[in-house]
DRENSE-200780 format. One record per residue (C-alpha): residue in three letters; x, y, z; residue number from 0. Coordinates in steps of 0.2 Angstrom, whole numbers, plus 5000, padded with zeros to 4 digits. Each point is the difference from the previous one (the first is absolute). Layout:
- ALA X Y Z NUM
...
% end
This chain:
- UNK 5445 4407 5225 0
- UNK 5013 5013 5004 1
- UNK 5017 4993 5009 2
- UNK 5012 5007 5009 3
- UNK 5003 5006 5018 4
- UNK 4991 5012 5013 5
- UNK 5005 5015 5008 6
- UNK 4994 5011 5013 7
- UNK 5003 5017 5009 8
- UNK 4993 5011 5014 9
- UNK 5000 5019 4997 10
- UNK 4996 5015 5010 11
- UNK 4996 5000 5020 12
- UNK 4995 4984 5007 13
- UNK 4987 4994 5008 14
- UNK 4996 4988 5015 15
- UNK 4996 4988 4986 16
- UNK 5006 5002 4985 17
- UNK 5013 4985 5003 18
- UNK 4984 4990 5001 19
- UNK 4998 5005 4982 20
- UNK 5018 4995 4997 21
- UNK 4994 4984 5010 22
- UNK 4986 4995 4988 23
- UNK 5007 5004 4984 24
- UNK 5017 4989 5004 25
- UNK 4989 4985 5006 26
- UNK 4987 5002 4985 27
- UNK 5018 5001 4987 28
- UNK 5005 4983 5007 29
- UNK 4985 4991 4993 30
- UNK 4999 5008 4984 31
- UNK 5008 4988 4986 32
- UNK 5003 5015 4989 33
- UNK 5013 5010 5014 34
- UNK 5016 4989 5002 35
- UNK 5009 5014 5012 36
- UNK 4994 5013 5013 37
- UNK 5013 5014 5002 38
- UNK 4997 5014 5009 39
- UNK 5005 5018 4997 40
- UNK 5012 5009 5015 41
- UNK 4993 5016 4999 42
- UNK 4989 5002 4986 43
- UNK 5002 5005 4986 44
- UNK 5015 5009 5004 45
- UNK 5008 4985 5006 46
- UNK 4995 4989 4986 47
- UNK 5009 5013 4985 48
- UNK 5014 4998 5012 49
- UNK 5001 4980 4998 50
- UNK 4994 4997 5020 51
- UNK 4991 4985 4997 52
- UNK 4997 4986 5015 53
- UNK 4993 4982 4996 54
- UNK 4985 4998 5012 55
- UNK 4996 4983 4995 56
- UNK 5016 4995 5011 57
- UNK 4992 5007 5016 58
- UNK 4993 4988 5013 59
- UNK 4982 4999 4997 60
- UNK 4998 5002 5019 61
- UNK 5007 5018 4997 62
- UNK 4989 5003 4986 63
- UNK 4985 4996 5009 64
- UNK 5004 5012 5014 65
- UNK 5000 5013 4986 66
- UNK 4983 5003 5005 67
- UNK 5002 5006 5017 68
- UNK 5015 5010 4998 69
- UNK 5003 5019 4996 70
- UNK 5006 5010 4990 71
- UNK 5009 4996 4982 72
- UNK 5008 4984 5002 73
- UNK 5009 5004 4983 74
- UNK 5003 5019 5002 75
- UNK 4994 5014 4990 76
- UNK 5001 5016 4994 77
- UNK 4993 5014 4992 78
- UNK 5007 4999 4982 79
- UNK 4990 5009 4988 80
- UNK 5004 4993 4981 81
- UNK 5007 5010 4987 82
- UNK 5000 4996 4984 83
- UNK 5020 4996 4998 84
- UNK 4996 4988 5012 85
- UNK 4991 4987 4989 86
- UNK 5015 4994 4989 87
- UNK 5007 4996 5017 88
- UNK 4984 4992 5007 89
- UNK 4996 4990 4987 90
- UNK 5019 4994 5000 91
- UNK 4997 4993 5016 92
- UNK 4984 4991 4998 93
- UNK 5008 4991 4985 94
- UNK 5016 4996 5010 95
- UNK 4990 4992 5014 96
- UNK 4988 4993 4988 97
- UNK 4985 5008 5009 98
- UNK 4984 4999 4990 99
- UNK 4989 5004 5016 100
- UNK 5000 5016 5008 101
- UNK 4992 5003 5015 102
- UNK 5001 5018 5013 103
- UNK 4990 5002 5015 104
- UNK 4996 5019 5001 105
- UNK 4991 5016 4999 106
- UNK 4998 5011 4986 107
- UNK 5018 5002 4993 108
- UNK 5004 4983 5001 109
- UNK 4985 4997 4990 110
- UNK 5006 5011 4988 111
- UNK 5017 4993 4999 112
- UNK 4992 4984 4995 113
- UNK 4988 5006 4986 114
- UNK 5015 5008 4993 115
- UNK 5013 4986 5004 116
- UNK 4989 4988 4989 117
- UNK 4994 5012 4986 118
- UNK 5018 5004 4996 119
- UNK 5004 4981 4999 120
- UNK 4984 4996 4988 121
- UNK 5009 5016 4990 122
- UNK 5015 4989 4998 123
- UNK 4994 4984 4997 124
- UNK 5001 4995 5018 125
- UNK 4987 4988 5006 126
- UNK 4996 5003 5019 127
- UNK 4985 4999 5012 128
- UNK 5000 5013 5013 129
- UNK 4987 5001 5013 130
- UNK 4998 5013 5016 131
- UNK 4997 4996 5018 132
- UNK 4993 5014 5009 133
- UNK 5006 5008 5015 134
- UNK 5001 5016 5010 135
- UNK 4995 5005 5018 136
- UNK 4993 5017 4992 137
- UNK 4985 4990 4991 138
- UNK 5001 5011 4985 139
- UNK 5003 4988 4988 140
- UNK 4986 4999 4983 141
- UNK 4990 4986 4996 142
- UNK 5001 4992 5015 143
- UNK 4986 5000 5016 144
- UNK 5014 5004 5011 145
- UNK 5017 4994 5001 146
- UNK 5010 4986 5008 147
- UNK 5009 5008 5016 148
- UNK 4989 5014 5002 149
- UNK 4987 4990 5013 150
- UNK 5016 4997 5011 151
- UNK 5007 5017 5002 152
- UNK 4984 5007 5002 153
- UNK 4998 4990 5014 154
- UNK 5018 5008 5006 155
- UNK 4993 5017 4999 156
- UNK 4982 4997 5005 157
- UNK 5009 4990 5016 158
- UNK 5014 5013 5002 159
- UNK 4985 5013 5002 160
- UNK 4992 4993 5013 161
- UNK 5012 4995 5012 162
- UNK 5010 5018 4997 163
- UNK 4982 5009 5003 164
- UNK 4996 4988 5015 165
- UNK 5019 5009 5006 166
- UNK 4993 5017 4995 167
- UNK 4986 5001 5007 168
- UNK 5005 4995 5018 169
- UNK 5017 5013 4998 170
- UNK 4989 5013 4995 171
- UNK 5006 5011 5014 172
- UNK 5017 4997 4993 173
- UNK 4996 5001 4980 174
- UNK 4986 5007 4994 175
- UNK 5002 4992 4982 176
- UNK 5006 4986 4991 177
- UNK 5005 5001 4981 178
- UNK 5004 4981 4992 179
- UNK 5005 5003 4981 180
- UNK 4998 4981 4987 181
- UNK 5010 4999 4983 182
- UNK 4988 5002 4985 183
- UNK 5004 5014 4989 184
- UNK 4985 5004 4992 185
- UNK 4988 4990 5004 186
- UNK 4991 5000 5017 187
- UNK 4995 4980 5004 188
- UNK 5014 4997 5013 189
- UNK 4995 5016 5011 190
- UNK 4982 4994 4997 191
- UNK 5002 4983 5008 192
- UNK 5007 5011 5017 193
- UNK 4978 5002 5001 194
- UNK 4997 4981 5003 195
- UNK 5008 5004 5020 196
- UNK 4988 5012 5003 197
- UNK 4985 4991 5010 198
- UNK 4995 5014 5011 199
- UNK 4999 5022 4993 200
- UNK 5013 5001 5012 201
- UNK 5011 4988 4993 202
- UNK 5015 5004 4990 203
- UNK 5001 5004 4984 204
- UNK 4990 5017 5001 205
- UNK 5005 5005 4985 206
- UNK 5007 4994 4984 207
- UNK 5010 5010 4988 208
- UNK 5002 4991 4980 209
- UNK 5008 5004 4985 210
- UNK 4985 5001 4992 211
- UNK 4993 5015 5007 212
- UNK 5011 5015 5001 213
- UNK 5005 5005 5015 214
- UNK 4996 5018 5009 215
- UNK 5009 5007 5015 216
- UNK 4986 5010 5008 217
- UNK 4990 4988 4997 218
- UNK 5007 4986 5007 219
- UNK 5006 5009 5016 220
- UNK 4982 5004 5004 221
- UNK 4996 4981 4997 222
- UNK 5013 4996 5013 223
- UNK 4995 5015 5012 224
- UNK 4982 4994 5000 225
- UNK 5007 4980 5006 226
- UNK 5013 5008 5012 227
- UNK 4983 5012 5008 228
- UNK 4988 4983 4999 229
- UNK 5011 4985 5005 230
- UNK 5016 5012 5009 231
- UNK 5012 4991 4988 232
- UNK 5000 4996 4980 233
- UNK 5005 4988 4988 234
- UNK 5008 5001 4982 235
- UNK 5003 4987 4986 236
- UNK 5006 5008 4985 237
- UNK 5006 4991 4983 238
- UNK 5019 5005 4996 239
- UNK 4994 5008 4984 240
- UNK 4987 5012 5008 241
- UNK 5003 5016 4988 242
- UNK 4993 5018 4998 243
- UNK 4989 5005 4987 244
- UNK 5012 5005 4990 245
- UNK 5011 4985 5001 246
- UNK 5013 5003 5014 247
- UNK 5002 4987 5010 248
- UNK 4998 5004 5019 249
- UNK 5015 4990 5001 250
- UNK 5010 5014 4994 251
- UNK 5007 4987 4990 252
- UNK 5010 5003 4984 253
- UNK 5010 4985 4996 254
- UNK 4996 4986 4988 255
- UNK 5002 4983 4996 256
- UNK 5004 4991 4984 257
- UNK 4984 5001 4993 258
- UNK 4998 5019 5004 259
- UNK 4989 4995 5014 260
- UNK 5002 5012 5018 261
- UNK 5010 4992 5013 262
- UNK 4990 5002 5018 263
- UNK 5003 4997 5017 264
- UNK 5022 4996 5002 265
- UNK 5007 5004 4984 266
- UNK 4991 5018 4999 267
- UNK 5006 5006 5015 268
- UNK 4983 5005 5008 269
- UNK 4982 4990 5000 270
- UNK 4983 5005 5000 271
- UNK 4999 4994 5018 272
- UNK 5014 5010 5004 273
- UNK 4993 5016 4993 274
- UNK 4982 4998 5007 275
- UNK 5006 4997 5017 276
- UNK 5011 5018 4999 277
- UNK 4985 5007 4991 278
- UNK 4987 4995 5018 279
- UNK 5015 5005 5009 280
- UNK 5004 5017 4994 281
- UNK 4979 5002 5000 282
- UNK 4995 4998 5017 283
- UNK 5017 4995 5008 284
- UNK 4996 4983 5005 285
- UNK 5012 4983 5003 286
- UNK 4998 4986 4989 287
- UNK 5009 4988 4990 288
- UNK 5001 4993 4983 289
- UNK 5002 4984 4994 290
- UNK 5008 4995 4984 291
- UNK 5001 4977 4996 292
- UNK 5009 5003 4986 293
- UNK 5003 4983 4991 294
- UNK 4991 4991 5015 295
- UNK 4986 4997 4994 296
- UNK 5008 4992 4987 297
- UNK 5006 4985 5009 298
- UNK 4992 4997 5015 299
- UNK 4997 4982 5001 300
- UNK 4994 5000 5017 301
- UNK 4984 5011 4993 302
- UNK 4997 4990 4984 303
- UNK 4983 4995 4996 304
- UNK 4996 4982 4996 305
- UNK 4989 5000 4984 306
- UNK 5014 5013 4994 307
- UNK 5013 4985 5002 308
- UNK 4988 4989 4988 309
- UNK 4996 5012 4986 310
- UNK 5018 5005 4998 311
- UNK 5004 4983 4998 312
- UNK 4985 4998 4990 313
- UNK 5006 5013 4988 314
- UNK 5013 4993 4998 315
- UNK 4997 4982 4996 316
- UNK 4986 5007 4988 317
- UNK 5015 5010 4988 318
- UNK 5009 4984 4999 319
- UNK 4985 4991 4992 320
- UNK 4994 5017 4990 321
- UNK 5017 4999 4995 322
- UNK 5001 4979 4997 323
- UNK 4986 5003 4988 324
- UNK 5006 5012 4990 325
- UNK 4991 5016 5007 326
- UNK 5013 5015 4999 327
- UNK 4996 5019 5002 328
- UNK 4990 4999 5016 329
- UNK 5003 5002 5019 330
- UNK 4990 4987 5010 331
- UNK 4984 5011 5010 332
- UNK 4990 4999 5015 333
- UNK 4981 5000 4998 334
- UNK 4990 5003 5016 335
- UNK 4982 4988 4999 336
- UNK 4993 5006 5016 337
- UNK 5005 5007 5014 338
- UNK 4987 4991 5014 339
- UNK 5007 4988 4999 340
- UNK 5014 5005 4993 341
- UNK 5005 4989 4981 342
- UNK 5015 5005 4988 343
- UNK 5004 4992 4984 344
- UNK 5016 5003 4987 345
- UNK 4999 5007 4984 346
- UNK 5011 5010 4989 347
- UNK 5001 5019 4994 348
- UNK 5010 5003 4984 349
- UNK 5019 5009 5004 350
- UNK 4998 5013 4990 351
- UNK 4984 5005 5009 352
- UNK 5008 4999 5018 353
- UNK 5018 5008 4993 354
- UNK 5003 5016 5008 355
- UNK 4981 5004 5006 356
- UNK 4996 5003 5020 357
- UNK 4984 4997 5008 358
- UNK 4995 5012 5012 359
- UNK 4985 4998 5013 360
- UNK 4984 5004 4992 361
- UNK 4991 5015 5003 362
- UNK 4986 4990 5010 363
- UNK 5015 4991 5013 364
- UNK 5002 5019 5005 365
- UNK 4988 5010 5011 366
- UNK 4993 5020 4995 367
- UNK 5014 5006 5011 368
- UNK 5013 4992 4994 369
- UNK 5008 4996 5014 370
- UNK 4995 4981 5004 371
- UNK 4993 4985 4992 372
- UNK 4982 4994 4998 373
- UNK 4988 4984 5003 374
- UNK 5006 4995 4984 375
- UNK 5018 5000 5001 376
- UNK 4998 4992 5017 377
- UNK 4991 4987 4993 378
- UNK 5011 4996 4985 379
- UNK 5015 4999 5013 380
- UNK 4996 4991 5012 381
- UNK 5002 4982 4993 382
- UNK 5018 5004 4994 383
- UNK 5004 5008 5017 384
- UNK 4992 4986 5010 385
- UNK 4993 5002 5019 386
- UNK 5010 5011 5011 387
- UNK 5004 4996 5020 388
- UNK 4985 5007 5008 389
- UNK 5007 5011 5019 390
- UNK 4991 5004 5012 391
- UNK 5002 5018 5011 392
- UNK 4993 5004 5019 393
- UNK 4981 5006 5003 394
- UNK 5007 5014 5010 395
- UNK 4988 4999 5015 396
- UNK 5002 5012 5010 397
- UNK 5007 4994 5018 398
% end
């Protein structure tokens, strides 16, 4: 069996659980005869070429353990997109450190990274095992049912929602709208887990805008003119990456990332949610607000779902014994059983299937309008969201 020692890395935005990941992967390392050191990359990739390597087999084991309730990436990351001068360097730096296991928790990109990490190594005679853990609040991730981190920031927009349409409702006098904007740039899951608060027609959300249907301005403003007349108030949920037909992004956004990928919300200046709410307003002159979370729903451990917790540490234990046993290649999955009651079980999804591809809701997650979810979507979401807290509201009998 292959010898040598195991490193890991975090890439892209976090999670509320990918350091459960991180958890599962460390603690499955230190049983594993075949791994004699567990280093940990600062940084990604990005801090790896640059020689940024800690020794997590000299952290208290109480702190590892607490990995699994804590946010964010515990080893830092970035969003480093591999060129192909960087191999030499990369490979320089696993045989300096010894690493012959090679482990990112990620999305797409970092996916790629690995695939191409360990088929340039295999060119150059380089034996290394690499193995993905999956991770991304948008859920657009191939070859897995859903993705580690996604239940819990769904529960932070579907919980967000509710309370701020609870608010919204009762200041209708005040503000006639409410516009609440999730990250996810082209695909529509986040905003689609905003329709698990809704237990009344009343209720917020009213209407859902996703990236996977193109968005129409006369269109919409009648939708939200129609609420406003029915209810006296209306409420918004759009995805970030919500686009016109021809492409441009009601964001208004033109500024890109490292992987050529459009930069919402902060870093473009304006958001969708910003532009809708000026779009109501300069219709029918109404007051409203717009809300935009940002890289909250990221991290919010005090929203973090349970069963999310134990399959991101799940995943993670499963790449070290993939890994262990020689398996390279592959990114550890998610299957769904059943949902009533709800069974998972792991399996794997080759990396040069997931590299690089997204997921986008399917047609039937997304009703004839366009602008909301469906029986099915709702019923595929609900045992990663979990039970909302269930409010109560006055009869209203006249006095």
């Amino acid at each position: 069996m292959l010898q040598g020692n195991a490193i890991i890395g975090q890439s892209g935005g976090p999670t509320g659980v990918i350091n459960a990941s991180l958890c599962g992967i460390i603690q499955a390392c230190q049983g594993q005869k075949v791994i004699r050191r567990t280093l940990g990359m600062r940084f990604g990739i990005e801090g790896f070429m640059q020689g940024d390597v800690i020794d997590l087999g000299r952290e208290k084991p109480e702190t590892i353990e607490a990995l699994r309730t804590t946010p964010s990436s515990a080893l830092g990351s970035c969003r480093h997109k591999i060129k192909d001068a960087d191999f030499p360097r990369i490979l320089e730096m696993l045989k300096k450190f010894d690493v012959r296991y090679y482990f990112l928790i990620g999305g797409n990109d970092t996916m790629d990274t690995i695939h191409r990490v360990e088929a340039y190594c295999r060119t150059q005679g380089y034996e290394l095992i690499g193995v993905g853990v999956p991770k991304t609040v948008d859920n657009d991730l191939c070859g897995t049912d859903h993705t580690p981190g996604f239940g819990s920031a769904g529960r932070y927009v579907a919980m967000s929602v509710k309370q701020a349409g609870m608010l919204a409702r009762d200041m209708k006098r005040v503000d006639q709208y409410v516009i609440f904007q999730t990250v996810g740039r082209s695909a529509g899951w986040l905003p689609a887990a905003a329709a698990l608060a809704k237990t009344a027609e009343d209720d917020a959300p009213h209407i859902i805008l996703l990236p996977e249907r193109p968005f129409d301005r006369e269109r919409f403003l009648a939708d939200v003119k129609r609420c406003h007349d029915r209810y006296g108030w209306c409420s918004v949920v759009c995805g970030e990456g919500v686009t016109y037909a021809d492409g441009t992004p009601v964001s208004a956004s033109s500024v890109t990332d490292k992987f050529s990928n459009v930069e919402f919300g902060a870093m473009g200046g304006t958001s969708a949610a910003m532009m809708l709410h000026q779009m109501i307003k300069t219709a029918y002159g109404w007051r409203g607000e717009f809300q935009v979370c940002e890289s909250l729903q990221m991290c919010a451990a005090d929203r973090v779902h349970p069963g999310d917790i134990e399959e991101a540490y799940a995943c993670g234990r499963r790449a070290v014994e993939l890994a262990a046993n020689g398996v390279s290649g592959v990114m550890v999955s998610i299957v769904r059983e059943s949902n009533d009651p709800y069974r998972w079980s792991l399996g794997t999804a080759p990396l040069a299937d997931v590299a690089l591809g997204a997921k986008p809701m399917p047609d039937a997650y997304i009703n004839g309008e366009g602008n909301f979810v469906t029986a099915a979507c709702l019923e595929y979401l609900r045992p990663l969201v979990g039970p909302l807290p269930e409010y109560v509201r006055l009869s209203g009998t006249p006095a």
